[in-house]
ROVEXRO-738838 format. One record per residue: residue number from 1; residue in one letter; x, y, z of N, C-alpha, C, O, CB in turn. Coordinates in steps of 0.1 Angstrom, whole numbers, plus 5000, padded with zeros to 4 digits. Last residue first. Glycine has a CB too. Example, Ala and Ser with C-alpha at 12.3 -4.5 7.8 and 13.67 -1.06 7.14 Angstrom:
  resi  resn  n.px  n.py  n.pz  ca.px  ca.py  ca.pz  c.px  c.py  c.pz  o.px  o.py  o.pz  cb.px  cb.py  cb.pz
     2     S  5128  4978  5071   5137   4989   5071  5129  5000  5079  5134  5011  5080   5141   4994   5057
     1     A  5132  4943  5078   5123   4955   5078  5132  4967  5078  5142  4967  5085   5113   4955   5090
END
This chain:
  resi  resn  n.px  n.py  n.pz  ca.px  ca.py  ca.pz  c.px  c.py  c.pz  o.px  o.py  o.pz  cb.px  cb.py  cb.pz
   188     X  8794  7312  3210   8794   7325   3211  8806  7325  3223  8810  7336  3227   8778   7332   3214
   187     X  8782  7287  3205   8797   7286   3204  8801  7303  3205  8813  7305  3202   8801   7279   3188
   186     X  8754  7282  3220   8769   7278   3224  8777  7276  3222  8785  7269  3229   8772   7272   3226
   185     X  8740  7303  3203   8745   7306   3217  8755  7296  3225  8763  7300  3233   8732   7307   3226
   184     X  8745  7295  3179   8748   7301   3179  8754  7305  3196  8765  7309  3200   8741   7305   3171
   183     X  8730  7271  3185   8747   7262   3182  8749  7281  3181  8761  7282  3184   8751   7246   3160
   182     X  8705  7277  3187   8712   7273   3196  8729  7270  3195  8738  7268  3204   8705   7262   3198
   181     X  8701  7291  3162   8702   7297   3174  8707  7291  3186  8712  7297  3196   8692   7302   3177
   180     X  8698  7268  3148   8709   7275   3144  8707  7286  3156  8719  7289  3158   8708   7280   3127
   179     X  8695  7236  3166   8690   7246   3152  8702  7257  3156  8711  7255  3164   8671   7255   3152
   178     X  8704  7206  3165   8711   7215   3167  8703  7225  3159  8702  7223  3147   8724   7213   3165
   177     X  8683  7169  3175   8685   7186   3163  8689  7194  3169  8683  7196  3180   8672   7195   3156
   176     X  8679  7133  3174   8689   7149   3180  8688  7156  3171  8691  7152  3159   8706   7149   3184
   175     X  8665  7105  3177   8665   7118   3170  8672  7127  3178  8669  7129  3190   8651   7123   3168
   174     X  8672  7071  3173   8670   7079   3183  8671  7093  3176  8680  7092  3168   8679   7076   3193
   173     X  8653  7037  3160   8662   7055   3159  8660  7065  3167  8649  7069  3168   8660   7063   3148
   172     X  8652  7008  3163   8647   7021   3164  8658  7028  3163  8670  7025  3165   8639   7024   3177
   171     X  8650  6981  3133   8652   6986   3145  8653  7002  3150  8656  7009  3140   8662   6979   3147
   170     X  8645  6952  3117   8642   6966   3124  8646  6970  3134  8647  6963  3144   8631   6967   3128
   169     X  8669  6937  3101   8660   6936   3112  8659  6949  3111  8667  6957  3106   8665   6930   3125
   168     X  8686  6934  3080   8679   6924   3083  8668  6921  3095  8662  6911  3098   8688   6918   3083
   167     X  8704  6957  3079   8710   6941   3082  8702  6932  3088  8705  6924  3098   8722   6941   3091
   166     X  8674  6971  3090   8692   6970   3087  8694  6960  3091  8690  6953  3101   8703   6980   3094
   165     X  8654  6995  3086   8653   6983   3085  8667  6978  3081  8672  6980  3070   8643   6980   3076
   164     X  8642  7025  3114   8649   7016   3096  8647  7004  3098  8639  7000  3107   8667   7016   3091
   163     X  8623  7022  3131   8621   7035   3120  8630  7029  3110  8627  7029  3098   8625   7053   3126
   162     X  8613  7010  3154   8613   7007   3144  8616  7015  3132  8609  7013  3123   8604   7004   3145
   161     X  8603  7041  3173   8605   7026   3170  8607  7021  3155  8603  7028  3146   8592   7019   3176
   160     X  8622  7067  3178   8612   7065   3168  8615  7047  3167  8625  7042  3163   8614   7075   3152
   159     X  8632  7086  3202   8631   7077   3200  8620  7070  3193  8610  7067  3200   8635   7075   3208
   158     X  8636  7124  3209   8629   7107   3208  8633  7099  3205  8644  7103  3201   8620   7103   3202
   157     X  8655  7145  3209   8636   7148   3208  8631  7131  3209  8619  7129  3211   8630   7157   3187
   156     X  8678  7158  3225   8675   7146   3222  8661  7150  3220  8656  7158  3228   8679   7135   3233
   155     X  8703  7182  3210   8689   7178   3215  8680  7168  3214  8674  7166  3203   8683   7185   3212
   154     X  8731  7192  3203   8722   7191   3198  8712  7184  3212  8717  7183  3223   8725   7184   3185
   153     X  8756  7202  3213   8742   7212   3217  8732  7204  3213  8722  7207  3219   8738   7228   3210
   152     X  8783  7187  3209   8778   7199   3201  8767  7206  3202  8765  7216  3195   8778   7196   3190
   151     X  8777  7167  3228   8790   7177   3233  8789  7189  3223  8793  7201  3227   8808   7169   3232
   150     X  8759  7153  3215   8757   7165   3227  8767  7172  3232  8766  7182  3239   8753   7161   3237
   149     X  8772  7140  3199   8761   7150   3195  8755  7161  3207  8751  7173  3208   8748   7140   3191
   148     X  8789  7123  3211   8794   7135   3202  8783  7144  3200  8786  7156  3200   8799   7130   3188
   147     X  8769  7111  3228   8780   7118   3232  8784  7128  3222  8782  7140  3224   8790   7108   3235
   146     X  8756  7095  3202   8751   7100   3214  8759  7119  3215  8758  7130  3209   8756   7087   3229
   145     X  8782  7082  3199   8775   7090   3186  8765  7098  3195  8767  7110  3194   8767   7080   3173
   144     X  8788  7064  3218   8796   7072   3212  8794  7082  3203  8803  7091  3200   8802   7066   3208
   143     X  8764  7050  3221   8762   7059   3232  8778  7071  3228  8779  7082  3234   8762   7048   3251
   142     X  8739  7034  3209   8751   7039   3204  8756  7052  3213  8751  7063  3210   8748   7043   3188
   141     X  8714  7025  3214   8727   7015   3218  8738  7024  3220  8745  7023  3229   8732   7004   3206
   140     X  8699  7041  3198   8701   7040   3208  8708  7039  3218  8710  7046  3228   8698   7037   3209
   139     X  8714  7050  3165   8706   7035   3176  8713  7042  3188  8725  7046  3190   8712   7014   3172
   138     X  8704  7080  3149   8712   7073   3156  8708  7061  3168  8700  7064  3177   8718   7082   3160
   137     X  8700  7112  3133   8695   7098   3134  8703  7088  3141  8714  7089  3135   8693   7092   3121
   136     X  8704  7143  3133   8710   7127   3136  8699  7119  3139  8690  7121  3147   8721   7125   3148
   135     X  8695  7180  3121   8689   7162   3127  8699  7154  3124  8705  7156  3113   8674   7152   3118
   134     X  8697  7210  3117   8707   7200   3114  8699  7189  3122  8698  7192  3134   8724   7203   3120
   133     X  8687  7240  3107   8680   7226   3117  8689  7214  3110  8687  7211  3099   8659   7222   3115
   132     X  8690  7262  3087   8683   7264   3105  8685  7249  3114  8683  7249  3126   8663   7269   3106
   131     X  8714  7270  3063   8707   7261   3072  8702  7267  3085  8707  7276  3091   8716   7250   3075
   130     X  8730  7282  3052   8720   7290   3053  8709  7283  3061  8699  7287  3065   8716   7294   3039
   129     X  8754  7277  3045   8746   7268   3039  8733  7275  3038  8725  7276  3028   8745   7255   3047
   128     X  8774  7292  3057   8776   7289   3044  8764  7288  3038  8761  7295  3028   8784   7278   3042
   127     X  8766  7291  3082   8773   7303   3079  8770  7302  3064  8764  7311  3058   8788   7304   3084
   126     X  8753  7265  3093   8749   7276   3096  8753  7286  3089  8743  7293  3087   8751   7279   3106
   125     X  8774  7245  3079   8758   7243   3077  8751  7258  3076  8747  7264  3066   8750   7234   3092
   124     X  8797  7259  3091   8797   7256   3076  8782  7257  3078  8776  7268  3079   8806   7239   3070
   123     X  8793  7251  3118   8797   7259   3118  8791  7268  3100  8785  7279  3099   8810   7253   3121
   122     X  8794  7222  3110   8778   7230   3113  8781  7245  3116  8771  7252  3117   8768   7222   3128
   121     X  8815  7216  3105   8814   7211   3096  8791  7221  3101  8781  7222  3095   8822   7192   3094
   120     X  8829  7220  3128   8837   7232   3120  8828  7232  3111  8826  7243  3106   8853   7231   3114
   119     X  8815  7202  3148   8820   7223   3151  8819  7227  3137  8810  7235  3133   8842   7229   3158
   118     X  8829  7181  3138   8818   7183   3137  8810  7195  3141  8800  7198  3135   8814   7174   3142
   117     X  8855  7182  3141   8852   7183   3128  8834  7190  3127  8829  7198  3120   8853   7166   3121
   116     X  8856  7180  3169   8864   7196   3165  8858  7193  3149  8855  7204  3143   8888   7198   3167
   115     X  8845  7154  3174   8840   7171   3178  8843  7182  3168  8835  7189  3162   8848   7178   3191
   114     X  8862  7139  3165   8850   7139   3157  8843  7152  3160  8837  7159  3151   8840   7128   3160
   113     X  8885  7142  3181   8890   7146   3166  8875  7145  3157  8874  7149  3146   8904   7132   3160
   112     X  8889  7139  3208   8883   7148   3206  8880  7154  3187  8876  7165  3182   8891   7156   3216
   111     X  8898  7114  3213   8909   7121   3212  8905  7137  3204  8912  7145  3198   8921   7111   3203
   110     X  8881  7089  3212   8887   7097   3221  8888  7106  3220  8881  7112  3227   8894   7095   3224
   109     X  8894  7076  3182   8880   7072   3189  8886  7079  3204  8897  7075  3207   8876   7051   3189
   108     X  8916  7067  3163   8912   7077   3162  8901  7080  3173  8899  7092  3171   8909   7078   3151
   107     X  8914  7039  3155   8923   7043   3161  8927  7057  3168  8937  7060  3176   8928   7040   3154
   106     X  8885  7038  3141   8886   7034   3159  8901  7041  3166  8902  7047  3177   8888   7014   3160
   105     X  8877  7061  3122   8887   7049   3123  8888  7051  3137  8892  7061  3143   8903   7049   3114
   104     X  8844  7077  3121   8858   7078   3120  8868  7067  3121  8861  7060  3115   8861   7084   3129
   103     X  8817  7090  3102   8823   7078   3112  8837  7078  3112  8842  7080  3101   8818   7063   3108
   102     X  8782  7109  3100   8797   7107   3101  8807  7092  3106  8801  7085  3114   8800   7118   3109
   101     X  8760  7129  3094   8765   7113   3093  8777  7115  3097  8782  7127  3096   8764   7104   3079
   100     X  8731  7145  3095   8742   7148   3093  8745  7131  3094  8736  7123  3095   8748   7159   3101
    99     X  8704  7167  3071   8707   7156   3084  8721  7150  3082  8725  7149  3070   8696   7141   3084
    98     X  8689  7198  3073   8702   7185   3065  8701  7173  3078  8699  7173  3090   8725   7192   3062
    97     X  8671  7228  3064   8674   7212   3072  8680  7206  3068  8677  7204  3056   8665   7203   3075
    96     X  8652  7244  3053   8665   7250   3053  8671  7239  3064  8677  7244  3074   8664   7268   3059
    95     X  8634  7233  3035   8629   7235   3050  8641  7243  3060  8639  7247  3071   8624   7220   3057
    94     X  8640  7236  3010   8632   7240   3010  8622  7242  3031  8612  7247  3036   8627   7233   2998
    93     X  8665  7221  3013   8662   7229   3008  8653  7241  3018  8656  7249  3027   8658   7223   2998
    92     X  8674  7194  3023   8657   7197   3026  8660  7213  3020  8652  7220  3027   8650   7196   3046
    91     X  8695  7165  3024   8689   7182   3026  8679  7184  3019  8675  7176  3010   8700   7194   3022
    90     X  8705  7140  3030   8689   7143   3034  8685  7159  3032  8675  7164  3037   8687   7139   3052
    89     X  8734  7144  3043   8728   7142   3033  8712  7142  3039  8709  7143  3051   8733   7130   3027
    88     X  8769  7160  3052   8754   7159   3052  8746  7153  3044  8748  7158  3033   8750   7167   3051
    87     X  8795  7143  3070   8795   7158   3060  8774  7152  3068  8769  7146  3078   8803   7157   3033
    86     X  8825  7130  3077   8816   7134   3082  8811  7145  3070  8817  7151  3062   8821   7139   3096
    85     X  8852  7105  3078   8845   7115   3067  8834  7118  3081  8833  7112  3091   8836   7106   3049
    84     X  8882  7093  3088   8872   7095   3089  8861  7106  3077  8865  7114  3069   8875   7098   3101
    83     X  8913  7098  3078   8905   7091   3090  8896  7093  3089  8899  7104  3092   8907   7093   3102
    82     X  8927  7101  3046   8913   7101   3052  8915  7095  3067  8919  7083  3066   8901   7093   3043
    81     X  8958  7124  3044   8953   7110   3051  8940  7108  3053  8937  7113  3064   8959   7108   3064
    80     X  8974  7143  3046   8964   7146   3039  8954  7131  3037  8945  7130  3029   8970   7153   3026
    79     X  8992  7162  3073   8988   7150   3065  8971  7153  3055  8962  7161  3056   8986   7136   3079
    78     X  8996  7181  3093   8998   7184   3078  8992  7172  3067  8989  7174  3055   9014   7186   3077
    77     X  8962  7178  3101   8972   7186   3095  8982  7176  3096  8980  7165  3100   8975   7201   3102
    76     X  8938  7149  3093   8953   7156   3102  8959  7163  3093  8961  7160  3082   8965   7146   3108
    75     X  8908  7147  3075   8922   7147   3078  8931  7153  3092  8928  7161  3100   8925   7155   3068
    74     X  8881  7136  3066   8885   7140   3080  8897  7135  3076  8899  7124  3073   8878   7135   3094
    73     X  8865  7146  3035   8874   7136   3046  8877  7144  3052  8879  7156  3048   8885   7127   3044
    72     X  8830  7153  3037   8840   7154   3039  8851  7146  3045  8851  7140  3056   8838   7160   3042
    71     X  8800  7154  3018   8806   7150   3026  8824  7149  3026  8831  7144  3017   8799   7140   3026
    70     X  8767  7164  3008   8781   7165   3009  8788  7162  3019  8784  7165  3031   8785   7176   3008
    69     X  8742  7160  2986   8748   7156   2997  8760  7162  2995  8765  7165  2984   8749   7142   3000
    68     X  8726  7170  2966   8719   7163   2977  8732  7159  2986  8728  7153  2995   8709   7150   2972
    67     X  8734  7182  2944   8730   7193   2955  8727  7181  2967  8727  7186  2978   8714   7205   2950
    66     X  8751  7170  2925   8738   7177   2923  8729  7180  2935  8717  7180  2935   8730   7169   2915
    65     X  8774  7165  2933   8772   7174   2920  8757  7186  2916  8754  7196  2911   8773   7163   2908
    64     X  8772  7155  2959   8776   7167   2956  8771  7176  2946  8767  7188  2946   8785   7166   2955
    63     X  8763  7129  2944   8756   7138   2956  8758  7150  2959  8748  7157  2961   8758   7135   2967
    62     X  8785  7118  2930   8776   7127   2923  8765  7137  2935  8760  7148  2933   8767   7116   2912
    61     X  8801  7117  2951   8810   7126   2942  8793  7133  2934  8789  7145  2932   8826   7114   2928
    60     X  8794  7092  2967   8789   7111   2968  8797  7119  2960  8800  7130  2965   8791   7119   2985
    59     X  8795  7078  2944   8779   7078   2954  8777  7097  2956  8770  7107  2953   8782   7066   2977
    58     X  8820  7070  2951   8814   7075   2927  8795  7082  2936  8786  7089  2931   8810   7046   2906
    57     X  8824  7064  2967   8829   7076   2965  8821  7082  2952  8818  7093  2947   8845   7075   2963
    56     X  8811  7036  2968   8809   7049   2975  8811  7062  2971  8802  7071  2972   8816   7049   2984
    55     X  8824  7028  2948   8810   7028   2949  8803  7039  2956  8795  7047  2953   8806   7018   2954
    54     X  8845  7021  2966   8846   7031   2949  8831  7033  2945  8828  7044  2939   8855   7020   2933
    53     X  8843  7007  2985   8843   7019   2989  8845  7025  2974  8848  7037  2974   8853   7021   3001
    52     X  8834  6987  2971   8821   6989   2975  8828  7003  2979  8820  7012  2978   8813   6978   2987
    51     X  8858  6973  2958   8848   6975   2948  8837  6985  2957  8830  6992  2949   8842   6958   2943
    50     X  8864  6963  2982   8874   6976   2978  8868  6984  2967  8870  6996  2964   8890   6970   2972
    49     X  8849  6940  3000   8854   6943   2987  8859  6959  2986  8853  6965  2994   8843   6939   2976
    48     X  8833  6941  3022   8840   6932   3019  8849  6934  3010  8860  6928  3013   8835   6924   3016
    47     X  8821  6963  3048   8821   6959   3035  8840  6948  3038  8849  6947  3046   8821   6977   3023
    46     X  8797  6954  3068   8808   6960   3070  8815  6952  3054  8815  6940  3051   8815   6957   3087
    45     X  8762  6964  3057   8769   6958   3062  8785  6959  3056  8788  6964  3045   8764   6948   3063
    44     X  8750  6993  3074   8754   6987   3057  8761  6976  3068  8765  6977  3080   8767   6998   3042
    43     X  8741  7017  3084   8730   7010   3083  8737  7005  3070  8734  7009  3059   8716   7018   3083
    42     X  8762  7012  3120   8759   7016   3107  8745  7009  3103  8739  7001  3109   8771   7013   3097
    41     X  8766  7003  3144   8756   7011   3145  8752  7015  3128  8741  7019  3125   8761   7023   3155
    40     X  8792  6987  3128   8778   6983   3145  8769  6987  3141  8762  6980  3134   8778   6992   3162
    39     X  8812  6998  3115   8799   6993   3110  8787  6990  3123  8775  6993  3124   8803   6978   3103
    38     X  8835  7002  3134   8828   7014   3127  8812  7012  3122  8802  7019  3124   8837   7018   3113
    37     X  8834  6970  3146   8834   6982   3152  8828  7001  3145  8820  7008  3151   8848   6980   3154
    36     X  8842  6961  3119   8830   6961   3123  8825  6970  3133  8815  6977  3131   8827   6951   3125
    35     X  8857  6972  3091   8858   6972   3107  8848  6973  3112  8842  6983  3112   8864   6982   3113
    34     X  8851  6987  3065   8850   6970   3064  8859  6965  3084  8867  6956  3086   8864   6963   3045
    33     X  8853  7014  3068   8836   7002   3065  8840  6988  3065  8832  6979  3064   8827   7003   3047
    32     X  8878  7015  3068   8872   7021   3081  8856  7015  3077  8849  7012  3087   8874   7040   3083
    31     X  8890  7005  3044   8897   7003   3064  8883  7005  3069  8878  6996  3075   8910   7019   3074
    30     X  8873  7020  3027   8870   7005   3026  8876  6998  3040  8870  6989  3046   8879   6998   3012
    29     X  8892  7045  3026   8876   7039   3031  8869  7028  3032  8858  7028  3039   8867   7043   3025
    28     X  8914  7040  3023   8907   7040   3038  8893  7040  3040  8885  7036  3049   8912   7052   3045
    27     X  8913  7034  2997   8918   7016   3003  8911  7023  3018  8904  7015  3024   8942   7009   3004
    26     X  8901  7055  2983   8894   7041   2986  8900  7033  2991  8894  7022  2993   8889   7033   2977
    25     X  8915  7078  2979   8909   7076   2993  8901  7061  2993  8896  7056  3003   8898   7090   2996
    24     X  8915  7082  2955   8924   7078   2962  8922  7070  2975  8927  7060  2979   8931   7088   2964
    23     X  8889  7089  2946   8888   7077   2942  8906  7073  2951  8909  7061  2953   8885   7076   2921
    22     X  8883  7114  2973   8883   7113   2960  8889  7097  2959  8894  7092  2969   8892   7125   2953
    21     X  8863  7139  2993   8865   7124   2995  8869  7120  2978  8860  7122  2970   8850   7116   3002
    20     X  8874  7172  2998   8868   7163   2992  8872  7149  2996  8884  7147  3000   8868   7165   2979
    19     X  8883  7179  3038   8884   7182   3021  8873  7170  3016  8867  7162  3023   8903   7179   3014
    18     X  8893  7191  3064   8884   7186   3062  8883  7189  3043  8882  7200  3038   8874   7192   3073
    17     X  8923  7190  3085   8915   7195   3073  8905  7189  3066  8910  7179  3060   8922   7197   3064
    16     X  8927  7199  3116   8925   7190   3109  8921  7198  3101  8917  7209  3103   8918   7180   3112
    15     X  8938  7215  3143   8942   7199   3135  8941  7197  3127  8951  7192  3122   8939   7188   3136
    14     X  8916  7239  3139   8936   7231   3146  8941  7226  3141  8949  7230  3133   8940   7222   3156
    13     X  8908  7235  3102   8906   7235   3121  8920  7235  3123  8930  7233  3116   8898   7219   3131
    12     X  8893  7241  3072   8904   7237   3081  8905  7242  3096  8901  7253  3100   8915   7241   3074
    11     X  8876  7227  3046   8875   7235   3062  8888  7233  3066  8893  7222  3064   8863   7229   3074
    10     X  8865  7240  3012   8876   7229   3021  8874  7236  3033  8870  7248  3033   8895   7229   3017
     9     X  8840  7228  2991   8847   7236   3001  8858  7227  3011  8858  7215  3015   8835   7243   3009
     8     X  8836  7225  2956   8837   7214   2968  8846  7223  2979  8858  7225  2978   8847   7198   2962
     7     X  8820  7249  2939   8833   7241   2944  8830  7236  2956  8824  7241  2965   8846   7249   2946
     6     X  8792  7253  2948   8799   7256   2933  8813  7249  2931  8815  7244  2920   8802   7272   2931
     5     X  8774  7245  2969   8780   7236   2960  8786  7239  2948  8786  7230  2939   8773   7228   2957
     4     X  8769  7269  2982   8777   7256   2988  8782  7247  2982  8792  7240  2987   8772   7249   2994
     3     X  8753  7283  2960   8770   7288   2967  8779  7280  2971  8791  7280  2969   8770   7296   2979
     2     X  8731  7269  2968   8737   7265   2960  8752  7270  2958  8761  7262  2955   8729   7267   2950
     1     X  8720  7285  2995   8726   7272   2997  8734  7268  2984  8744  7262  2987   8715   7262   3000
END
């Protein structure tokens, strides 16, 4: 797994190029957290300040550095434009497990552009990482994040009451895991 983090890996798809998230990238990231629509289901509230997506970035620049997270902007070929990030945090090493995240700019929402990232980016987990067991966490409610997760194999296991505490209330989490034989037999 540490292979994964010697350089910041680049993916590239049909469409899209999936790269580092760097301090340029803060006016879109601050677009796409400060749209409440992206925020809904999030566990932050939808940011105010331009100050919070530099925060961000300075967040997972060191996450990377030191093994706990990685995460990617979602680009359009040829453009080099963030719409969206998707990557991993919560890795587990030692259980060969990550849990994944992602969110994209509404304008973007349809058009198959979270799939094809989210393929390329467990694609990566499995091949690169050495991973067996990718988990989402995700509200209920949330039937767009749902969807994506199953159009990739993963597997609804439950619904954990109460399991965070956001924006001031509790509230439950629904569980999906792609292991690595399965995402093998459905992208074979």
């Amino acid at each position: 797994m540490e292979d994964a983090f010697e350089v910041f890996p680049v993916i590239e798809t049909e469409r899209l190029r999936l790269r580092e998230i760097t301090m340029e990238d803060s006016y879109k990231i601050y677009e796409n957290f400060s749209d409440d629509r992206v925020t809904e289901y999030y566990d932050l509230e939808s940011y105010t300040d331009i100050s919070q997506a530099e925060a961000l970035i300075e967040k997972l620049s060191f996450g990377f550095k030191n093994q706990k997270q990685i995460r990617w902007a979602i680009t359009l070929k040829p453009d080099n434009e963030l719409i969206g990030s998707c990557g991993f945090h919560e890795i587990e090493a030692e259980h060969y497990k990550v849990e994944t995240g992602y969110e994209l700019n509404p304008e973007y929402w349809g058009k198959g552009i979270m799939h094809e990232a989210l393929l390329a980016i467990f694609t990566f987990a499995f091949e690169e990482m050495g991973i067996n067991r990718i988990e989402a966490f995700y509200d209920p409610e949330n039937d767009r994040s749902r969807n994506a997760l199953e159009k990739c194999g993963f597997i609804y296991e439950g619904t954990q009451r109460q399991r965070f505490f956001e924006k001031g209330k509790f509230v439950d989490a629904s569980l999906s895991s792609l292991l690595k034989e399965d995402f093998q037999r459905i992208t074979e």
